[in-house]
Each structure stands twice: as structure tokens, then as C-alpha cells.
One Martini backbone bead per residue (centre of mass of N, CA, C, O) as a GRO file, in nm:
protein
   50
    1UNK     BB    1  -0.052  -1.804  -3.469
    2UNK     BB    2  -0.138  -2.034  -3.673
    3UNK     BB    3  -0.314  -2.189  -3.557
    4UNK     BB    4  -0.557  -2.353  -3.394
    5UNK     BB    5  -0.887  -2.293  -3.348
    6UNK     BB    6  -1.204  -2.258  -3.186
    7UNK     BB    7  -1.468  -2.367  -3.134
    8UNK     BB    8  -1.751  -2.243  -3.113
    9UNK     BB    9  -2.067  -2.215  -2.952
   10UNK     BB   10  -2.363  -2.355  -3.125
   11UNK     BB   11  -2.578  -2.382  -2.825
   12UNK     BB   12  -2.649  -2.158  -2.627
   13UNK     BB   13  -2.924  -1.991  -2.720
   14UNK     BB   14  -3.198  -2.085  -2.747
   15UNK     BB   15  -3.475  -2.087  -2.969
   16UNK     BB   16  -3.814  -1.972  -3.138
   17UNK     BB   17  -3.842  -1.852  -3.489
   18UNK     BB   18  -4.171  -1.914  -3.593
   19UNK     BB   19  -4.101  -2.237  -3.523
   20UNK     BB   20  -3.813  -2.238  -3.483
   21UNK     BB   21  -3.488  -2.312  -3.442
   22UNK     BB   22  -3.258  -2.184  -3.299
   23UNK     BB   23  -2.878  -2.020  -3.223
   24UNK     BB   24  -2.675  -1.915  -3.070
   25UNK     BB   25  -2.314  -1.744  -3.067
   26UNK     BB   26  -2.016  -1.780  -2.901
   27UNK     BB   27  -1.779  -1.555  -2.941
   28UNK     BB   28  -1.412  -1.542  -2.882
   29UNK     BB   29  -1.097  -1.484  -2.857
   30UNK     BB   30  -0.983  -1.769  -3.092
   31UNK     BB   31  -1.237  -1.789  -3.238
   32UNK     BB   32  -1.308  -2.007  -3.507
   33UNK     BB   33  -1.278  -2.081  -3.875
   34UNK     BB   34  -1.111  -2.274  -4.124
   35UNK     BB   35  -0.985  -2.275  -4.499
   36UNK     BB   36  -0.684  -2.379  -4.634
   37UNK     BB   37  -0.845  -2.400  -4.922
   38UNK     BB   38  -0.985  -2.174  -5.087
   39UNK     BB   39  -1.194  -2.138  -5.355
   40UNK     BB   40  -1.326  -1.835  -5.501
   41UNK     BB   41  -1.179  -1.592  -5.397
   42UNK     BB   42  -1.130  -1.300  -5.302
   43UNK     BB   43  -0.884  -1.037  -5.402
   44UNK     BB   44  -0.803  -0.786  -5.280
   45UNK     BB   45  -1.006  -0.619  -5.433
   46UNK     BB   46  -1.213  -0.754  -5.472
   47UNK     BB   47  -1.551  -0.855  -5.490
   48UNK     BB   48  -1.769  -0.936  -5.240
   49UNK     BB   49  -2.009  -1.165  -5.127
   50UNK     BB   50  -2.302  -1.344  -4.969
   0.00000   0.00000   0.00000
């Protein structure tokens, strides 16, 4: 915790979906990307979209 994540694997799995290329992400514990000044975030109860 407090330290710097693993970034995911993000060309594990290629494939062509609909004529285009994909490719899956392989993510394990401690893997993930991180914001630490990220601005217009919900806070508590705050709806939040995507």
C-alpha cells in the first residue's frame, strides 16, 4: 500500500472482433494504474457515471 502498482498486461490475448483488432487484459493483484491528482471525481455519496 502507498506504493507504485504493477501495470496490467495489456496484449495478452489478441483477437479481431468485427474486423477490428481486441486484445484482453490480464490483471492480477497488485496490478492496476493510478491518478493521485485526478480533478472532477465523485466524492462520498456522489453519483458518478462512466
Amino acid at each position: 500500500m502507498g506504493g507504485y502498482d504493477n501495470l496490467p498486461v495489456a496484449d495478452m490475448a489478441p483477437m479481431t472482433v468485427m474486423g477490428h483488432n481486441a486484445y484482453g487484459v490480464f490483471i492480477e493483484p497488485g496490478m492496476g494504474l493510478r491518478v493521485d491528482d485526478a480533478k472532477g471525481t465523485a466524492v462520498d455519496d456522489q453519483a458518478e457515471g462512466q
